[in-house]
C-alpha positions in Angstrom: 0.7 32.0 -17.5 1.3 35.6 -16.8 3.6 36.0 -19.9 0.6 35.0 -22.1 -1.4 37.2 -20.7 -3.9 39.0 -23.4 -3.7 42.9 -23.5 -6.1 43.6 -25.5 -6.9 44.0 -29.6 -6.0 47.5 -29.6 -2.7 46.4 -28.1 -2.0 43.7 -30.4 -2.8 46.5 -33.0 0.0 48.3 -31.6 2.2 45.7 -31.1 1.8 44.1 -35.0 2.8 47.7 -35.8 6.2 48.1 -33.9 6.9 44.3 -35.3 6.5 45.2 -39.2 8.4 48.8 -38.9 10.8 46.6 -36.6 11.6 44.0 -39.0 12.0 46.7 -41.5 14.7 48.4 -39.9 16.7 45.3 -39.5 16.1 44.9 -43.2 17.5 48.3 -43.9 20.5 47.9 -41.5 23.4 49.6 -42.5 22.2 50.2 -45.8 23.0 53.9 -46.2 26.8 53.3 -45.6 26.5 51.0 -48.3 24.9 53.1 -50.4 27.1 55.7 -50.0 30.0 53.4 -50.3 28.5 51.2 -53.0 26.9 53.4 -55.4 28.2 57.4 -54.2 32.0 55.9 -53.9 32.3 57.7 -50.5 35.1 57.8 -48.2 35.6 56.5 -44.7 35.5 60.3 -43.5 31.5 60.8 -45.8 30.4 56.9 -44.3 31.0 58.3 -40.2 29.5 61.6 -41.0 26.3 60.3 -42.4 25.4 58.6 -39.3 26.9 61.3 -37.0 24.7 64.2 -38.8 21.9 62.4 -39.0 22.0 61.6 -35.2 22.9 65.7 -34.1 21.1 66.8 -36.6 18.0 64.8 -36.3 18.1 65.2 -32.1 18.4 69.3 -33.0 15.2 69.4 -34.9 13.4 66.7 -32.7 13.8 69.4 -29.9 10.7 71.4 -30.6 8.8 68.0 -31.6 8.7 66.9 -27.6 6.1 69.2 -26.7 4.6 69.4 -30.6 3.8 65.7 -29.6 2.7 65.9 -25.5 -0.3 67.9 -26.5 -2.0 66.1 -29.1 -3.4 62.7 -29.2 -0.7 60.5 -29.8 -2.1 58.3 -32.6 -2.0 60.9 -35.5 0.9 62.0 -34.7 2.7 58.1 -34.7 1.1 58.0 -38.3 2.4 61.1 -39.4 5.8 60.3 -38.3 5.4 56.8 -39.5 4.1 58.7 -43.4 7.1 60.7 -43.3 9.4 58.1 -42.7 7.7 55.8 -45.9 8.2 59.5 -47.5 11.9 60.4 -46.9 13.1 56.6 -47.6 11.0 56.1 -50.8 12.9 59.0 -52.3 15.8 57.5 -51.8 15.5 54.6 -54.3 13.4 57.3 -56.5 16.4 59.0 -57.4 18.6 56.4 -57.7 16.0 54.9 -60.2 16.0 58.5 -61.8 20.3 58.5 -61.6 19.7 61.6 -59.2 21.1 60.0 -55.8 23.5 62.5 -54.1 25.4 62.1 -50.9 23.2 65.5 -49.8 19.7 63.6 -50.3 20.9 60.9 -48.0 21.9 63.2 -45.4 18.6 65.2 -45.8 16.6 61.5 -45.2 19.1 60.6 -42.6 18.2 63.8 -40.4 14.3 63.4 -41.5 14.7 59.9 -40.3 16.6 60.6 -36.9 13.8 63.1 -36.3 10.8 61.4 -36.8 12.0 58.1 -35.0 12.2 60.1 -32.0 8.6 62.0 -32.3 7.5 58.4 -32.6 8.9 57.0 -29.9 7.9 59.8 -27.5 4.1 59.8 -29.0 4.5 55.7 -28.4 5.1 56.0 -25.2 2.8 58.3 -24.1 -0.4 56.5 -26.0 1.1 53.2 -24.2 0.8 54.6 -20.6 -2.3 55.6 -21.5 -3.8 52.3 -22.9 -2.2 49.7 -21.3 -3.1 49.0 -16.9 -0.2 50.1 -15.0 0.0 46.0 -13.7 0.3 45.2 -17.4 3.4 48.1 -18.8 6.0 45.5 -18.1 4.3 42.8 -20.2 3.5 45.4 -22.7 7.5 46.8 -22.9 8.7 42.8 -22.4 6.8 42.3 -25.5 8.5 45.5 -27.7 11.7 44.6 -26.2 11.5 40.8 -27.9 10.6 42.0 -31.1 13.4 44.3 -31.0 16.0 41.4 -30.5 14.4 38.8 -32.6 14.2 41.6 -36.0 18.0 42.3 -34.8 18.5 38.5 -35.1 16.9 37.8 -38.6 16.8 41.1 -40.6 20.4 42.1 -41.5 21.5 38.7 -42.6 18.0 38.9 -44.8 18.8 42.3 -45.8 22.6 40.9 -46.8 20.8 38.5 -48.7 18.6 41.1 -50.7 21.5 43.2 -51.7 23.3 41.0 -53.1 20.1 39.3 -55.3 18.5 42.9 -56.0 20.6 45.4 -55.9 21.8 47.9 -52.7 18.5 50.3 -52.5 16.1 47.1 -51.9 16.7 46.9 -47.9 15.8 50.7 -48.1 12.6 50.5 -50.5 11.4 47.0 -47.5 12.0 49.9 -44.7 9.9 52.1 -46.2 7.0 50.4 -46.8 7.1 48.2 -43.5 6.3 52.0 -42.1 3.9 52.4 -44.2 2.3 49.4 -42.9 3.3 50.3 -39.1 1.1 53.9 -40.6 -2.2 51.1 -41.5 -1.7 49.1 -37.8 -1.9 51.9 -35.9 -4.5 53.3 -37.7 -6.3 49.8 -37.0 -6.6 50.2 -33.2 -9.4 52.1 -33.8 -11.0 53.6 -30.4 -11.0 57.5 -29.6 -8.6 59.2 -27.7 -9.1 62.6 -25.9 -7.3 65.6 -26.7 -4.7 65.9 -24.1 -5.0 69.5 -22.0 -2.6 71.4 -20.9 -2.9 72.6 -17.3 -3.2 76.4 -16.7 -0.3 77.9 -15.3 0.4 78.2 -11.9 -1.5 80.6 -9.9 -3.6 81.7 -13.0 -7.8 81.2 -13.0 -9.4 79.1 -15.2 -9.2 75.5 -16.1 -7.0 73.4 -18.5 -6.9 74.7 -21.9 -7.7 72.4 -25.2 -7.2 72.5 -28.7 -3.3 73.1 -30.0 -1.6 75.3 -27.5 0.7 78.0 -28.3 4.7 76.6 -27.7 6.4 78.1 -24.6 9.6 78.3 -24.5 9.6 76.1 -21.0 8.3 73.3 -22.5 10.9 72.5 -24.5 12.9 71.8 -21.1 10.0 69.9 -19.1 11.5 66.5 -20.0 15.1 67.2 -18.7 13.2 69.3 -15.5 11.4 66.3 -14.7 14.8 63.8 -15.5 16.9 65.6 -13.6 14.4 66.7 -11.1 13.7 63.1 -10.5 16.4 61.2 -7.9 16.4 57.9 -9.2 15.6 59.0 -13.4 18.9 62.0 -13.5 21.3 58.1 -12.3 19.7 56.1 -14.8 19.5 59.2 -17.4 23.2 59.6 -17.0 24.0 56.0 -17.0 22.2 54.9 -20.1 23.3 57.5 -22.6 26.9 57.0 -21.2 26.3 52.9 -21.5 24.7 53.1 -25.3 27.4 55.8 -26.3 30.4 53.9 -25.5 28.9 50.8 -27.0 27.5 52.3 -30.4 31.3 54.6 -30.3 33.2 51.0 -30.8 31.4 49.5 -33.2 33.2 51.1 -36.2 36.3 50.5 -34.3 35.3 47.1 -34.1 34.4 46.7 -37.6 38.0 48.0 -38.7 39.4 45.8 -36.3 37.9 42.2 -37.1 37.5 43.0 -41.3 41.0 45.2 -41.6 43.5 43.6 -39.1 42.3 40.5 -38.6 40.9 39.5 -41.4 37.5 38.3 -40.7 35.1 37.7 -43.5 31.9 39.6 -43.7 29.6 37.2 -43.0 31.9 35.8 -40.1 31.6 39.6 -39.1 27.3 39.6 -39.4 27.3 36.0 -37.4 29.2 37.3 -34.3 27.0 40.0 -33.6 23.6 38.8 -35.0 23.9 35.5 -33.2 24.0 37.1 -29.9 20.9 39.0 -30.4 19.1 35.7 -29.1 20.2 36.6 -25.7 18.0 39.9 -26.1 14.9 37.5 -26.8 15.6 35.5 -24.0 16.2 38.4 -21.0 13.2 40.2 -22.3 11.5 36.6 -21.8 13.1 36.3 -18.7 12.5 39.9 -17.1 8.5 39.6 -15.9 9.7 36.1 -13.8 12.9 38.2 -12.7 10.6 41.2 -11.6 8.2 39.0 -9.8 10.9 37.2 -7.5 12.9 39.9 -7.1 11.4 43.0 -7.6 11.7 45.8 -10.0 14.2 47.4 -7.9 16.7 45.0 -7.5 16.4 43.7 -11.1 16.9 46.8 -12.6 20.0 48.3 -10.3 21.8 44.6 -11.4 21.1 44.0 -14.4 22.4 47.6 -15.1 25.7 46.8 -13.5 26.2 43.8 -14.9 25.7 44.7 -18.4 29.0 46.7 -18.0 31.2 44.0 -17.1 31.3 42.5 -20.8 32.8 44.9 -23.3 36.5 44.5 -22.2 36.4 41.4 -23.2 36.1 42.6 -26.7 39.7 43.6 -26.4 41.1 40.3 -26.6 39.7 38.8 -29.8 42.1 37.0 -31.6 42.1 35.8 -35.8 39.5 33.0 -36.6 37.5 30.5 -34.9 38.5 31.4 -31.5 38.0 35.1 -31.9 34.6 34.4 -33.3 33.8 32.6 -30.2 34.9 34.9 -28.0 32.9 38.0 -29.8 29.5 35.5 -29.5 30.4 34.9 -26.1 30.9 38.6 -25.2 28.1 39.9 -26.4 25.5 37.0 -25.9 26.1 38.0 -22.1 26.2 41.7 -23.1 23.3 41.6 -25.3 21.1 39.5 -22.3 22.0 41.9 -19.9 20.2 44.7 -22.0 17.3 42.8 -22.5 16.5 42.6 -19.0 17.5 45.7 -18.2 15.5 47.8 -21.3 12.2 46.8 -20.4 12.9 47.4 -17.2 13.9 50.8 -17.4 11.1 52.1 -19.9 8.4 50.3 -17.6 10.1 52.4 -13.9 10.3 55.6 -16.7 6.6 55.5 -17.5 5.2 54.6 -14.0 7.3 57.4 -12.8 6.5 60.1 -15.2 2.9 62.3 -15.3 0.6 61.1 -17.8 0.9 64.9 -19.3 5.0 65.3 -19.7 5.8 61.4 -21.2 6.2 63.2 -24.2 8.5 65.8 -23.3 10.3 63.7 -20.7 10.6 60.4 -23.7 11.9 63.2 -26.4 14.5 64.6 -23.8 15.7 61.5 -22.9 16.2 60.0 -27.3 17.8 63.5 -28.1 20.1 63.0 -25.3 21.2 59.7 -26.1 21.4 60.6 -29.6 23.5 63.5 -28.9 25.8 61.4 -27.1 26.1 58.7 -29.2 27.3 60.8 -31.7 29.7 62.5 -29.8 31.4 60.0 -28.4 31.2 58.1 -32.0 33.6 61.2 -33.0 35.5 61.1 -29.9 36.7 57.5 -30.4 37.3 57.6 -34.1 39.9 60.3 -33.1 41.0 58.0 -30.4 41.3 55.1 -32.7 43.3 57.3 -35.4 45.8 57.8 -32.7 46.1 54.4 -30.8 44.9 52.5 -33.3 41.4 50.6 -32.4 42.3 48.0 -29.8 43.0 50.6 -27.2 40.4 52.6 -28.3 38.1 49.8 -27.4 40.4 49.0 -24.3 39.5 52.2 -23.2 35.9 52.3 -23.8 35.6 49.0 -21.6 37.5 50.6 -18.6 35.1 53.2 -19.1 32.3 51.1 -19.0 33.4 49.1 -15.8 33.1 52.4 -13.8 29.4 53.1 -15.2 28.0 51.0 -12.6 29.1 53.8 -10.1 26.3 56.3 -12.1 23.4 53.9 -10.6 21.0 54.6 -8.6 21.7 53.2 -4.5 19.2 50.6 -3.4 17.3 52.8 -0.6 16.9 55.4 -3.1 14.8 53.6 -5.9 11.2 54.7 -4.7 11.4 58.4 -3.9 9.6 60.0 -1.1 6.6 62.3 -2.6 6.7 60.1 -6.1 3.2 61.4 -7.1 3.3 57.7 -9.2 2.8 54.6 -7.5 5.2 51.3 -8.2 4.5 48.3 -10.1 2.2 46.2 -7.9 3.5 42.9 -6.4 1.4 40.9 -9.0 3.1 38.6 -11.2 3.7 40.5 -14.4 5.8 39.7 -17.0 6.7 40.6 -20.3 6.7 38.2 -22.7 
């Protein structure tokens, strides 16, 4: 079957990587707002600017890192980012060990953090293009995207668990080290990797230049040049920060709304949004099969409209069972929608971007989205403080019906000139 399809040792190398750092994560879900509130006695105002800061920040200082990344090989750089992340969070339960923990420490890691997840998604990218077939990139990012889901599904009620048995800086001390191990995987794959070049300037003698290139100040604006250069990327650019903004901005509204008004228990709370993570597992599953019956194109422009439908739903959760069935429902179709349309996405993004600007073009897009994210996470709370949260949320679905509109048409999904050719009509699949 095409979704078993083998990719190679080096791959599963890769892929046992992005699974340990993956579960991880969902491990250390949430745990710095608990920290802060659990052990710092923060405020509501301290809890929304430690992830807001962390997000600006850590986009403002990944900047720089886009081209820092496209022009050396890829797999050093994935471990250094994945060192510095084991670095940064193990210092966190250091100093709590040592009674040192301040609220400025876990600001510092947060930015570190923000930073170095988006250097390592950019140098990800970049070494996947280049080691996984151009037929095989959707079974490569099918197989990312499930991981993804199924660590969403199991790690934060684990992580809950672990808290409450050990203590609140265990989830963070399981993070760490599971990048640690992601640093060992990757270092696993083995195989050598050429030093990438970068081409001469235009108009100027000579050939490619080697080794590590000066900065220039125009490659820090490559990977929005070629997003916004690009007629199908600049839709799809503007409608998936706008799409992940709006639905990262209600979550705390959310949150307030189900445990504060309506009086949902916490672990009512963690089942209505960690259940629905299985419908991530199962688009992602779904996507290659999709893709082969009715093509890349197609699948990608619906899916993307459809997973706007679902968030105004949100508005209408009521106390108890019911409510709790609604929420599942909502974002079970929500969550499904994503997972066929993520893979989707970062497979037309790499088969539509020059080996030699994935970097820049990946780095561009992350600091975007966390940009936005964290703007619109400020916007809304301001919103909420005047309206109160329902209509905040009310107002974030109506916003999210009309993203549809920000899609790329049909006839314009393959541009004229692409100097990258489409996914084949074999049957790939992600699994």
């Amino acid at each position: 079957m095409p979704g078993r399809r083998a990719l190679g040792r080096r791959f599963g190398w890769l892929w046992a990587a992005y699974a340990v750092s993956a579960y991880g994560t969902g491990l250390g879900f949430g745990a710095f707002p608990l920290i802060a509130i659990l052990v710092l006695d923060s405020g509501p105002t301290q809890v929304a600017a430690l992830s807001a800061v962390g997000l600006v920040v850590g986009a403002m200082v990944a900047v720089p890192l886009g081209p820092w990344v496209e022009f050396r090989r890829k797999r050093p750089v994935m471990v250094a980012m994945d060192l510095t992340r084991f670095a940064a969070l193990m210092s966190v339960p250091t100093a709590y060990a040592l009674g040192r923990l301040s609220y400025a420490q876990l600001l510092v890691v947060s930015v570190v953090v923000a930073a170095a997840n988006i250097a390592f998604r950019a140098a990800s990218g970049a070494y996947l293009k280049a080691l996984v077939p151009p037929e095989d990139l959707l079974v490569a990012n099918g197989r990312f995207e499930a991981t993804t889901w199924t660590a969403t599904v199991v790690g934060p009620p684990l992580g809950g668990v672990a808290i409450g048995m050990f203590g609140p800086v265990t989830t963070v001390v399981a993070d760490a080290v599971s990048f640690l191990l992601s640093a060992l995987g990757i270092r696993a794959i083995g195989g050598s990797e050429p030093h990438p070049a970068r081409p001469a300037r235009t108009g100027a003698p000579g050939p490619a230049r080697t080794g590590a290139p000066r900065l220039r100040a125009g490659d820090l604006l490559e990977g929005w040049r070629h997003i916004l250069g690009h007629r199908v990327l600049r839709p799809l650019f503007f409608n998936t920060i706008l799409v992940n903004g709006l639905i990262m901005a209600t979550q705390p509204l959310l949150a307030v709304l189900l445990l504060d008004r309506l009086g949902f228990t916490p672990w009512q709370y963690g089942l209505a949004f960690a259940a629905p993570c299985v419908g991530g597992l199962i688009g992602s599953r779904l996507t290659p099969r999709l893709v082969t019956r009715f093509g890349q194109h197609r699948v990608l422009v619906t899916a993307g409209a459809l997973r706007a439908c679902w968030s105004i739903g949100l508005v209408f959760v009521q106390p108890g069972v019911p409510g709790i069935v609604l929420i599942i429902a909502v974002q079970l179709a929500l969550v499904t929608c994503c997972g066929v349309f993520n893979p989707v996405l970062s497979t037309y993004r790499l088969d539509h971007t020059d080996p030699g600007r994935v970097a820049r073009t990946l780095t561009a897009w992350s600091v975007s989205s966390s940009a936005t994210t964290a703007a619109l996470t400020a916007v809304w709370g301001l919103l909420a403080a005047l309206t109160g949260p329902r209509p905040a949320i009310a107002i974030a679905g109506l916003l999210m019906l009309a993203t549809p509109l920000l899609l790329p048409r049909r006839r314009s999904l393959t541009p004229r000139g692409s100097a990258v050719r489409p996914s084949p009509p074999s049957p790939v699949r992600r699994g």
